[in-house]
C-alpha positions as semicolon CSV with decimal commas, in nm:
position;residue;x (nm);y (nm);z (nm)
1;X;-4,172;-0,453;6,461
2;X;-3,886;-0,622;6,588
3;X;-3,709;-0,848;6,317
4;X;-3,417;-0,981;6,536
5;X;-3,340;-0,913;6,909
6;X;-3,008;-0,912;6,958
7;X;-3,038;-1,170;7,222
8;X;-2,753;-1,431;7,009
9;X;-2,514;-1,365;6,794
10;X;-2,416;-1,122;6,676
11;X;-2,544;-1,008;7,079
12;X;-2,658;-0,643;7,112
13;X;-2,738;-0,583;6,753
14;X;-3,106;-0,530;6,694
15;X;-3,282;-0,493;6,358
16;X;-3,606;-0,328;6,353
17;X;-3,891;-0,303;6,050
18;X;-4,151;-0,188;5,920
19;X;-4,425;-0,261;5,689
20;X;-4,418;0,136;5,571
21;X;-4,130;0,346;5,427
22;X;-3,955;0,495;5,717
23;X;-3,698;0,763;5,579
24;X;-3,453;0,885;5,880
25;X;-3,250;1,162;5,772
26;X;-2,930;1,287;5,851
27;X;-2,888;1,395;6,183
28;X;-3,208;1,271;6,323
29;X;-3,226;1,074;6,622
30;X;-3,402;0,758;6,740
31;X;-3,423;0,651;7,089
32;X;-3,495;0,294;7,178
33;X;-3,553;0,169;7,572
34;X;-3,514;-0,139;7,591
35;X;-3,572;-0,327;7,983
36;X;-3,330;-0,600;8,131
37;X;-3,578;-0,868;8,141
38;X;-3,649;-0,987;8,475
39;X;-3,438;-1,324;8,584
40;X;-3,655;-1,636;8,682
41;X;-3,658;-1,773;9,050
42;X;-3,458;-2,079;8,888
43;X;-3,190;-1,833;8,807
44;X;-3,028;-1,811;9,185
45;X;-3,021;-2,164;9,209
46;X;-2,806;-2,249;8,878
């Protein structure tokens, strides 16, 4: 689950969780994708 977004401060940083113990070892990997969300119609105008 997503805990925080990253979408204010501190911008970029995003903190994910889990209800189960998730162990990541040393040298493992974890990719997230993560999508620009698409800007409203209102958005050109401003």
């Amino acid at each position: 689950m997503i805990v925080y977004d990253g979408l204010k401060d501190p911008v970029g940083n995003i903190v994910l969780g889990s209800k189960k113990n998730v162990v990541v070892h040393a040298g493992s990997g974890l990719l997230l994708r993560a999508e620009a969300e698409k800007p409203s119609e209102d958005a050109a105008v401003r």
